[in-house]
Chimera marker file (.cmm) of the C-alpha trace (Angstrom):
<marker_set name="trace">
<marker id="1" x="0.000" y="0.000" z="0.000" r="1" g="1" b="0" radius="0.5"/>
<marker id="2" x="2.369" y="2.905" z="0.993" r="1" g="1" b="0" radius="0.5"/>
<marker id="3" x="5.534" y="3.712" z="-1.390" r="1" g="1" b="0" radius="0.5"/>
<marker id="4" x="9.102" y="3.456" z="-0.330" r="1" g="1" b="0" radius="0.5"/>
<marker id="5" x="10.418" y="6.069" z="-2.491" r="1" g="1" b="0" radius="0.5"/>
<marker id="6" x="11.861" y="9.728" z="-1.403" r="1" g="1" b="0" radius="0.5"/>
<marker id="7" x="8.530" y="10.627" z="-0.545" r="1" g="1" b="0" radius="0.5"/>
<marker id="8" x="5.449" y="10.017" z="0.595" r="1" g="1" b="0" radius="0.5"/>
<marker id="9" x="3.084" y="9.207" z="3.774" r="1" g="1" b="0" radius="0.5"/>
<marker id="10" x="0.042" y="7.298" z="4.410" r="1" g="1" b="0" radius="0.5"/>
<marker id="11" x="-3.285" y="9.342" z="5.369" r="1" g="1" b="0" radius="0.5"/>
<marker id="12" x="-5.639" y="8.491" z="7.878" r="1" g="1" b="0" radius="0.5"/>
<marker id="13" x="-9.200" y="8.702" z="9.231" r="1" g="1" b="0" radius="0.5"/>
<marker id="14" x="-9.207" y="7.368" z="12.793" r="1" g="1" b="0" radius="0.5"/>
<marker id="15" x="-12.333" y="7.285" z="15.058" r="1" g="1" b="0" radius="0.5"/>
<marker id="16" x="-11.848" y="10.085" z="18.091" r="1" g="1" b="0" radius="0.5"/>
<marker id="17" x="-11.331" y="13.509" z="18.427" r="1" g="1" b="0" radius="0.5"/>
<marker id="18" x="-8.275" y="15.703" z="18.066" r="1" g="1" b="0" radius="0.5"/>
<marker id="19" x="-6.634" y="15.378" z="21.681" r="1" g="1" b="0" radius="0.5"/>
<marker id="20" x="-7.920" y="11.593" z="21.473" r="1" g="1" b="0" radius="0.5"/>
<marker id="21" x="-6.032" y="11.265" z="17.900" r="1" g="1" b="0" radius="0.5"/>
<marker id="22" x="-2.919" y="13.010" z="18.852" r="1" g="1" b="0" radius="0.5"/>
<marker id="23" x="-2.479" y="11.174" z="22.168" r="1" g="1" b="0" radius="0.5"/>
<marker id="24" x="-2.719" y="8.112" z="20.721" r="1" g="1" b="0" radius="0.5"/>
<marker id="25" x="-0.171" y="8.728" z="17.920" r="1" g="1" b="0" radius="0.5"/>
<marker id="26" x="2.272" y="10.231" z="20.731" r="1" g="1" b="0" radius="0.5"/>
<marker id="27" x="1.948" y="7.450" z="22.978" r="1" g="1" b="0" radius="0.5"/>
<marker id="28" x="2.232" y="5.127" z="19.392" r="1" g="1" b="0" radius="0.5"/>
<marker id="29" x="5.533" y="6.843" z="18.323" r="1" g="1" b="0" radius="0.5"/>
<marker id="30" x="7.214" y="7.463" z="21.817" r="1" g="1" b="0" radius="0.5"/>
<marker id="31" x="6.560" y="3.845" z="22.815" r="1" g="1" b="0" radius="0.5"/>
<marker id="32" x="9.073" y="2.655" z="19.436" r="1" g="1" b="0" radius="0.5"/>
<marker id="33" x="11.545" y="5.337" z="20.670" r="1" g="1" b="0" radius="0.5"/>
<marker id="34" x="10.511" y="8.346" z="18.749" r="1" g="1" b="0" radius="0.5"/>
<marker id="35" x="10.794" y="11.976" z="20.189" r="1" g="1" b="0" radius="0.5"/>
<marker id="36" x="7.753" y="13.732" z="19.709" r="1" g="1" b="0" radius="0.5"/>
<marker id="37" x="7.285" y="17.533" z="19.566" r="1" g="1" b="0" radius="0.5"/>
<marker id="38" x="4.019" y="18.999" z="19.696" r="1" g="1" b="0" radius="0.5"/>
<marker id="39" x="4.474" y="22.042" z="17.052" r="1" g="1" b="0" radius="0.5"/>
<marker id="40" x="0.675" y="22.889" z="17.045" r="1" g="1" b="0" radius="0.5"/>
<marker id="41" x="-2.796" y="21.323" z="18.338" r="1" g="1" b="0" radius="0.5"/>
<marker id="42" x="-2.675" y="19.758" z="15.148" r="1" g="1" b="0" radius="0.5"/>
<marker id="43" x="0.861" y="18.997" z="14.267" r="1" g="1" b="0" radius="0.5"/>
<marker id="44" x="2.786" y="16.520" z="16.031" r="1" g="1" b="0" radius="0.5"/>
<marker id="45" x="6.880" y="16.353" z="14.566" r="1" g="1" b="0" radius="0.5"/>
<marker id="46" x="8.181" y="13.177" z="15.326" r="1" g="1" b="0" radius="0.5"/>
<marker id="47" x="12.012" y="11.962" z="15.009" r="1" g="1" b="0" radius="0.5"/>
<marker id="48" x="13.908" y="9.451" z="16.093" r="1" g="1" b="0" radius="0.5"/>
<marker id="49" x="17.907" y="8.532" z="16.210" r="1" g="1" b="0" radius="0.5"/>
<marker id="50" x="21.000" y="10.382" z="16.039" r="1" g="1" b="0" radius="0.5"/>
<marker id="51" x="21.364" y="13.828" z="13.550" r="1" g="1" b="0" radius="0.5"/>
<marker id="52" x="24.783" y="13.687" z="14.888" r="1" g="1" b="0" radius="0.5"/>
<marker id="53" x="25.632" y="10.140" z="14.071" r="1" g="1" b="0" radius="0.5"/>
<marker id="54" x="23.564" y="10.422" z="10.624" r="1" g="1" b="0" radius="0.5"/>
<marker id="55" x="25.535" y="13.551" z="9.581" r="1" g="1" b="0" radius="0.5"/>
<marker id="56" x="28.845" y="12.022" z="10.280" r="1" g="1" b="0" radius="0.5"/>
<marker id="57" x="28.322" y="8.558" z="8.996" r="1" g="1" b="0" radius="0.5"/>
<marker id="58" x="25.467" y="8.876" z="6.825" r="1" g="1" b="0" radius="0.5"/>
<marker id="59" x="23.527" y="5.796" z="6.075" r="1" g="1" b="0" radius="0.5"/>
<marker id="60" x="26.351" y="3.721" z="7.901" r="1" g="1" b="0" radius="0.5"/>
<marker id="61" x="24.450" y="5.022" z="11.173" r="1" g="1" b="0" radius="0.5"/>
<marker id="62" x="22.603" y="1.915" z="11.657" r="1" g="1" b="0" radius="0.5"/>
<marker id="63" x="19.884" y="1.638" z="13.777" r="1" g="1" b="0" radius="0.5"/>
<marker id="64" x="20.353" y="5.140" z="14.792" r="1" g="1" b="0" radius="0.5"/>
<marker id="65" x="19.748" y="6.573" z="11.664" r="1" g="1" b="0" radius="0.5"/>
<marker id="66" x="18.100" y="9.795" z="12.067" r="1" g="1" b="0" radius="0.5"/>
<marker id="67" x="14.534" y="9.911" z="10.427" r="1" g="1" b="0" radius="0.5"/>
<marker id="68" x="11.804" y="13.277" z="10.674" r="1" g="1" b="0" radius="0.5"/>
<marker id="69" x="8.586" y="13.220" z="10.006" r="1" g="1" b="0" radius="0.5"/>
<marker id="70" x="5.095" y="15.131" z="10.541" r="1" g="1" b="0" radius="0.5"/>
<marker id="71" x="1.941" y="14.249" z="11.501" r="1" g="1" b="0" radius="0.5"/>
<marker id="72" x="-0.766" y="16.943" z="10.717" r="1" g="1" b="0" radius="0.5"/>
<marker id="73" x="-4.516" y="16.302" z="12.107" r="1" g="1" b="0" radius="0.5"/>
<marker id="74" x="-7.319" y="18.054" z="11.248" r="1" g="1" b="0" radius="0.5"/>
<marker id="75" x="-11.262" y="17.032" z="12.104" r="1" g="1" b="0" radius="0.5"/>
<marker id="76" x="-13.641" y="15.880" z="9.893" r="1" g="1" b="0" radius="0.5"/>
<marker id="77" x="-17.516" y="14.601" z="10.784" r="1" g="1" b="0" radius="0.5"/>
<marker id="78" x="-16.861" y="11.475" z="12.563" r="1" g="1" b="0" radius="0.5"/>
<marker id="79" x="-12.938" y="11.758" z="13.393" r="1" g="1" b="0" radius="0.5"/>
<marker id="80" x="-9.757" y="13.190" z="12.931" r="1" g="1" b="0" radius="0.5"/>
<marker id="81" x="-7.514" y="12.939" z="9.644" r="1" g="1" b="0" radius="0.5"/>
<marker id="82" x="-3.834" y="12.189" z="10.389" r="1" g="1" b="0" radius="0.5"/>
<marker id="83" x="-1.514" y="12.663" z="7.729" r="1" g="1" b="0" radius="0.5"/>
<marker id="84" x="1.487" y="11.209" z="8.123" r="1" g="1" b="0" radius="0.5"/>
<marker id="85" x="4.066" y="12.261" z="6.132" r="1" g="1" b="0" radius="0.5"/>
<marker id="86" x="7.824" y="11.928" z="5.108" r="1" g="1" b="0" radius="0.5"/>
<marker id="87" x="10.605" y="12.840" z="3.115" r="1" g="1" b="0" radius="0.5"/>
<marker id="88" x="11.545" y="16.000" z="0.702" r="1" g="1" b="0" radius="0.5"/>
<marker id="89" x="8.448" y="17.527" z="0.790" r="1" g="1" b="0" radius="0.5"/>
<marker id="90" x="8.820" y="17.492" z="4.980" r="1" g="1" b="0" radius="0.5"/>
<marker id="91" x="12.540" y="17.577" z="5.447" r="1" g="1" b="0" radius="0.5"/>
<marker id="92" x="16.324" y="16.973" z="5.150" r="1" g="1" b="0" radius="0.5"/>
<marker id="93" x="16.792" y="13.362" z="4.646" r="1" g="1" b="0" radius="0.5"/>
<marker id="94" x="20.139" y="12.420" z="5.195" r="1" g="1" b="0" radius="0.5"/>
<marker id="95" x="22.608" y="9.511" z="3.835" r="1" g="1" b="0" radius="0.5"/>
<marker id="96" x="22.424" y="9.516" z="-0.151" r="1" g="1" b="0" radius="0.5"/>
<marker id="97" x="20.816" y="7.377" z="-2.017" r="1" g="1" b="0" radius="0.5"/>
<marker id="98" x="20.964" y="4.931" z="0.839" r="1" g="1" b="0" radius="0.5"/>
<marker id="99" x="19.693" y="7.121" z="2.996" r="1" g="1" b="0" radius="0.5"/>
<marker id="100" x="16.693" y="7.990" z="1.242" r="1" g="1" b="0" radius="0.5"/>
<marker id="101" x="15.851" y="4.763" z="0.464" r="1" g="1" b="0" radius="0.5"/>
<marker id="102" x="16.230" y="3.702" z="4.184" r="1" g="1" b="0" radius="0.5"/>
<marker id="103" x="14.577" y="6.698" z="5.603" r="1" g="1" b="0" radius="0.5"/>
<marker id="104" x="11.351" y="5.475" z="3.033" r="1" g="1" b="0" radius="0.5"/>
<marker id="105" x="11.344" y="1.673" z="3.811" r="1" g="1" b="0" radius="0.5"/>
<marker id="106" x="11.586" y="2.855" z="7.900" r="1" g="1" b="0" radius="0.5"/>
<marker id="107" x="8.634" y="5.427" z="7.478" r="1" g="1" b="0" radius="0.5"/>
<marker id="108" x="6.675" y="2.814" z="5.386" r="1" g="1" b="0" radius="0.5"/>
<marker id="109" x="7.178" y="0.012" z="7.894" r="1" g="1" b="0" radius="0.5"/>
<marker id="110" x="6.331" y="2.327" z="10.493" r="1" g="1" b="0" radius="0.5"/>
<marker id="111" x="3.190" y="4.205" z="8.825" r="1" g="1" b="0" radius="0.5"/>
<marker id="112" x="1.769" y="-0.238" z="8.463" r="1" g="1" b="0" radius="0.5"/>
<marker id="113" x="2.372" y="-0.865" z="11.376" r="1" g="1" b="0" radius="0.5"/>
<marker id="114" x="0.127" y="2.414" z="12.710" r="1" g="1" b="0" radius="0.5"/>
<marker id="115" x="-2.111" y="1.332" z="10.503" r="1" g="1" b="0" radius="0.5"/>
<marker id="116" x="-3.013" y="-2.272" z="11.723" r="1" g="1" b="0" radius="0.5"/>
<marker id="117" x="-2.291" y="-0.973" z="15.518" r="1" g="1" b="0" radius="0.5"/>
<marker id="118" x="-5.428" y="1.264" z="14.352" r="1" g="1" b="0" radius="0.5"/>
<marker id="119" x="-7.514" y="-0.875" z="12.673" r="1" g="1" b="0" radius="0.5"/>
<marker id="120" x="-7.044" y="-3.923" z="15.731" r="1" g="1" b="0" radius="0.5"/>
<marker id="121" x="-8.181" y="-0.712" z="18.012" r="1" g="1" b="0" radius="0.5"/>
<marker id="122" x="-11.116" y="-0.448" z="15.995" r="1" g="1" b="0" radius="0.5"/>
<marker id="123" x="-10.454" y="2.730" z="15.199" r="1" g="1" b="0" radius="0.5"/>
<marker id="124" x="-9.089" y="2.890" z="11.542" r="1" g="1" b="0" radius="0.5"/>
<marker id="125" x="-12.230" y="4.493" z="9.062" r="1" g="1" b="0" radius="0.5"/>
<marker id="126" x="-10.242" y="4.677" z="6.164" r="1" g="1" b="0" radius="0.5"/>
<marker id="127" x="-6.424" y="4.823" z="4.580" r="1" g="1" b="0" radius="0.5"/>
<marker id="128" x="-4.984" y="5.411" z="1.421" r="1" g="1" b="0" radius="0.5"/>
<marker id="129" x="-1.583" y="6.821" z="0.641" r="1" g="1" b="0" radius="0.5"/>
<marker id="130" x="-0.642" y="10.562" z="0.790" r="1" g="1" b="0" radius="0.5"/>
<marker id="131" x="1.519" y="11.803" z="-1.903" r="1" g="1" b="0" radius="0.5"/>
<link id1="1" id2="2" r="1" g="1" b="0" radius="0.2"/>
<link id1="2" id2="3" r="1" g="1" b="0" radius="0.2"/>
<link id1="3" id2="4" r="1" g="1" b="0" radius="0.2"/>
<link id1="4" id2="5" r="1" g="1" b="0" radius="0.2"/>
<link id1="5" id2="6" r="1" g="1" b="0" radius="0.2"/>
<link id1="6" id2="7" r="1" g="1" b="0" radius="0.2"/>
<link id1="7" id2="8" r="1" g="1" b="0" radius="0.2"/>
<link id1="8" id2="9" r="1" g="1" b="0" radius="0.2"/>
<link id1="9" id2="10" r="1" g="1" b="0" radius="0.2"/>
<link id1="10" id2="11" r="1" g="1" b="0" radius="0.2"/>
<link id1="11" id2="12" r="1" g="1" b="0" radius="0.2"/>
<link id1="12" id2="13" r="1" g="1" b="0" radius="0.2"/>
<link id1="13" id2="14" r="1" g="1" b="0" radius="0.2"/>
<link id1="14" id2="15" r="1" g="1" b="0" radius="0.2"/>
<link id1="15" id2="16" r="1" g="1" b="0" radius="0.2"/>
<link id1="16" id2="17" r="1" g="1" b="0" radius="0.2"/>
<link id1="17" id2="18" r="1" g="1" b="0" radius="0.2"/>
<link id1="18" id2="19" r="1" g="1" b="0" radius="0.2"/>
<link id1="19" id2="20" r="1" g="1" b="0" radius="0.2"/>
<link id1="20" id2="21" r="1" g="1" b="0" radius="0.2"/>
<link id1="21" id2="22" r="1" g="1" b="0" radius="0.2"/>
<link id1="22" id2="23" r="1" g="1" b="0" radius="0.2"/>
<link id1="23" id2="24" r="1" g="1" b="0" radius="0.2"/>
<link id1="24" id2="25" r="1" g="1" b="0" radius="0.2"/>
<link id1="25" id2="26" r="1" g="1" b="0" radius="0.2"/>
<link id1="26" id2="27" r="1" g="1" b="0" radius="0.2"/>
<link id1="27" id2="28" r="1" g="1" b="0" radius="0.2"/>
<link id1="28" id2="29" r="1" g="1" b="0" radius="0.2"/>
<link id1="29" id2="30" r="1" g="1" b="0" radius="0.2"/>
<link id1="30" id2="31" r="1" g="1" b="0" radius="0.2"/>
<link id1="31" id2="32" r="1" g="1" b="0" radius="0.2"/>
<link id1="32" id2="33" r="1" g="1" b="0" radius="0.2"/>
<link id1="33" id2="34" r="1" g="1" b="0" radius="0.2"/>
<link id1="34" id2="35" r="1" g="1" b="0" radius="0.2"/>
<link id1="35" id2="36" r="1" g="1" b="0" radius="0.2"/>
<link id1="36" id2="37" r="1" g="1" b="0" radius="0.2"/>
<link id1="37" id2="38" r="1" g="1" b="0" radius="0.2"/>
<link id1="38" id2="39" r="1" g="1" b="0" radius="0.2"/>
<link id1="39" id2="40" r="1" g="1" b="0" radius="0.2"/>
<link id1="40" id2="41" r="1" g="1" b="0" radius="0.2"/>
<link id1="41" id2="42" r="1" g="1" b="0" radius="0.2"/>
<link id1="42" id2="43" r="1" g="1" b="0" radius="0.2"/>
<link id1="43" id2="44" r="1" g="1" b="0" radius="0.2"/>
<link id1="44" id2="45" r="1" g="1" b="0" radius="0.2"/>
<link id1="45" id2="46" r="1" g="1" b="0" radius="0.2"/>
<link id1="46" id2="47" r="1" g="1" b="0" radius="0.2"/>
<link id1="47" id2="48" r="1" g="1" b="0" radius="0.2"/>
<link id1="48" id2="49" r="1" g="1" b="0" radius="0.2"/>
<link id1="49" id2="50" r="1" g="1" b="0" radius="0.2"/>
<link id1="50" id2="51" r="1" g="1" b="0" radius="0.2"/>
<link id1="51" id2="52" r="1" g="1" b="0" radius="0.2"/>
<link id1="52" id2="53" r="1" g="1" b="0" radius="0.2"/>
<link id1="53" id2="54" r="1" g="1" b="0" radius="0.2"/>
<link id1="54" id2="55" r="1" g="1" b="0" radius="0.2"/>
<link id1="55" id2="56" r="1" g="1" b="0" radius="0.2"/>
<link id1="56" id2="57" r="1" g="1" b="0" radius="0.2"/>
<link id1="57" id2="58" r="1" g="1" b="0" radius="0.2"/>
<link id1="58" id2="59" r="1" g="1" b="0" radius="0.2"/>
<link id1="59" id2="60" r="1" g="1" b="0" radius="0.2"/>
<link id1="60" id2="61" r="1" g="1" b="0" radius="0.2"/>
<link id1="61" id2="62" r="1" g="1" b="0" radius="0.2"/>
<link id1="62" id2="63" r="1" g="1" b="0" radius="0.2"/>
<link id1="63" id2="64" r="1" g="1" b="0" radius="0.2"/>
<link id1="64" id2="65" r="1" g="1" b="0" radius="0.2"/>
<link id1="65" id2="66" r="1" g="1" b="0" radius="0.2"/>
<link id1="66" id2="67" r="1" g="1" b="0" radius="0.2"/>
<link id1="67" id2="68" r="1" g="1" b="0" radius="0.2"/>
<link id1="68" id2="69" r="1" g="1" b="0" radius="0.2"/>
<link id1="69" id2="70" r="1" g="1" b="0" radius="0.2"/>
<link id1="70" id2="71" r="1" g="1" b="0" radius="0.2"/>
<link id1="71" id2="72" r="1" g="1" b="0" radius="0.2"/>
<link id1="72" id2="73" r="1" g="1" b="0" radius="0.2"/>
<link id1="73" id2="74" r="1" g="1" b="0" radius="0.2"/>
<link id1="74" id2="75" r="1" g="1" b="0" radius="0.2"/>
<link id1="75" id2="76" r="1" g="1" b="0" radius="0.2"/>
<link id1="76" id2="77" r="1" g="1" b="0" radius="0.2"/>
<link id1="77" id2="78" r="1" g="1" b="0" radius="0.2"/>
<link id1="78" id2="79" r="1" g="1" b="0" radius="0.2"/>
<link id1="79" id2="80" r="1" g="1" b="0" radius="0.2"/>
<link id1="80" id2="81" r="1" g="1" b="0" radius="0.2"/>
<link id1="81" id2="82" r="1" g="1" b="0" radius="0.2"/>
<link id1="82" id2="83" r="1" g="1" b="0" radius="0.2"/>
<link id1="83" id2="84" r="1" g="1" b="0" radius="0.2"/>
<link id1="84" id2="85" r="1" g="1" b="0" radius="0.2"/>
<link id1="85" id2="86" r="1" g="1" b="0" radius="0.2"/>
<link id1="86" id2="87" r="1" g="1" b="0" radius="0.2"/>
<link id1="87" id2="88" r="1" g="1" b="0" radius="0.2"/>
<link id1="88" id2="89" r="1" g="1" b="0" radius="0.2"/>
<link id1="89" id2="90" r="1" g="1" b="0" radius="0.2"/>
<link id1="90" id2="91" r="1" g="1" b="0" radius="0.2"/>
<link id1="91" id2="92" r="1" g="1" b="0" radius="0.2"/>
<link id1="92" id2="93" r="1" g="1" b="0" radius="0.2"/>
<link id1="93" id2="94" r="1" g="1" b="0" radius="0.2"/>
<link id1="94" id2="95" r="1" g="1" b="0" radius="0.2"/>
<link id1="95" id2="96" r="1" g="1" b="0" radius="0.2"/>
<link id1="96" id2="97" r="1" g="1" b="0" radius="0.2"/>
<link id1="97" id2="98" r="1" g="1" b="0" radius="0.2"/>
<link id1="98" id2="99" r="1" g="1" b="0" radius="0.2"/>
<link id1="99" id2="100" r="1" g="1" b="0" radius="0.2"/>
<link id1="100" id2="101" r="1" g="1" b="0" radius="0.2"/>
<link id1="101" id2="102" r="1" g="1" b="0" radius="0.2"/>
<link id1="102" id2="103" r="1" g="1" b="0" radius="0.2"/>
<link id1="103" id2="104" r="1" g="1" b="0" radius="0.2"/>
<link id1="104" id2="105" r="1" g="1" b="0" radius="0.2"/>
<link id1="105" id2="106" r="1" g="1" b="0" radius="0.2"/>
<link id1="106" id2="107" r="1" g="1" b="0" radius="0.2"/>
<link id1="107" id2="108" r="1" g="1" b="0" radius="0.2"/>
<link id1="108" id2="109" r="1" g="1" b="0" radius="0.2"/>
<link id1="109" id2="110" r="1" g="1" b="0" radius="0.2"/>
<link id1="110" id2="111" r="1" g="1" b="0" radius="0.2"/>
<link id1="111" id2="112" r="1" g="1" b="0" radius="0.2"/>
<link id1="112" id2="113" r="1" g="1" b="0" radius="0.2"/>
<link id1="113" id2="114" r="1" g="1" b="0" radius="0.2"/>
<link id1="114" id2="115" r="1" g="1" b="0" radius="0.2"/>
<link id1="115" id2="116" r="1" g="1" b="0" radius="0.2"/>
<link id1="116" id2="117" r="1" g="1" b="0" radius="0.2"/>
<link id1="117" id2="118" r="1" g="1" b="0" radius="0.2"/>
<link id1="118" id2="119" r="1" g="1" b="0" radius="0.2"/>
<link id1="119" id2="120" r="1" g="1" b="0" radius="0.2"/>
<link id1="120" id2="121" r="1" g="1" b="0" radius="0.2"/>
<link id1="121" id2="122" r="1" g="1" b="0" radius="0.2"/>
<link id1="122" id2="123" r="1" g="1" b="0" radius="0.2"/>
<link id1="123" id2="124" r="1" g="1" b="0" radius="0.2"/>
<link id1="124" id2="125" r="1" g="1" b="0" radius="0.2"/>
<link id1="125" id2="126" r="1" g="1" b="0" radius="0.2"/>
<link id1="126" id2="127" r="1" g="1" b="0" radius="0.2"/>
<link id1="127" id2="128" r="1" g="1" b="0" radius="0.2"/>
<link id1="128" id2="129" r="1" g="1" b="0" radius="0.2"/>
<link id1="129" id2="130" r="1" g="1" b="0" radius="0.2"/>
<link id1="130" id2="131" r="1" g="1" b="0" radius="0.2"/>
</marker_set>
């Protein structure tokens, strides 16, 4: 379903209000070791591993890659819309080639795994990608 590329993100329409929807996806994203920043009531900035590491070693990082990505919410009649999105049209991605490529596959692993975590919950309405 979701794209791998230097771009992209996955968009949602979860069951809940806006402080119910962002909650969740903090307690979602800081539970697999992500830093989130709440920018706005409806913008959560996540990122996780080391800038440091990733600017020195680039996609040799490892697991400590560093990855950015936003999450922007908005209400609609029966939920919230999460968009959850990554790459050049959020951010630096670091690394090359490489880097991209593992920056998408992480963000597309990640943006599934959200997704069946949503729909178990009963909460998932609808997702498509977000391009």
């Amino acid at each position: 379903m979701l794209s791998a590329d230097r771009g992209g993100g996955v968009r949602l329409i979860v069951r809940g209000d806006l402080e119910e929807t962002r909650a969740l996806l903090a307690e979602f994203f800081t539970a697999r070791g992500w830093r989130v920043h709440e920018t706005t009531p409806a913008r959560l900035d996540v990122e996780t591993g080391s800038l440091r590491r990733t600017v020195l070693l680039g996609a040799l990082a490892g697991s400590r890659f560093h990855l950015r990505a936003r999450l922007e919410l908005a209400e609609v009649p029966g939920g919230t819309r999460v968009r959850y999105r990554w790459g050049a049209t959020v951010g630096r991605t670091l690394g090359g080639a490489v880097g991209w490529a593992r920056a998408g596959r992480r963000h597309a692993e990640t943006a599934e795994v959200l997704v069946e975590r949503l729909r178990a919950d009963g909460l998932l309405r609808e997702a498509a990608p977000d391009r």
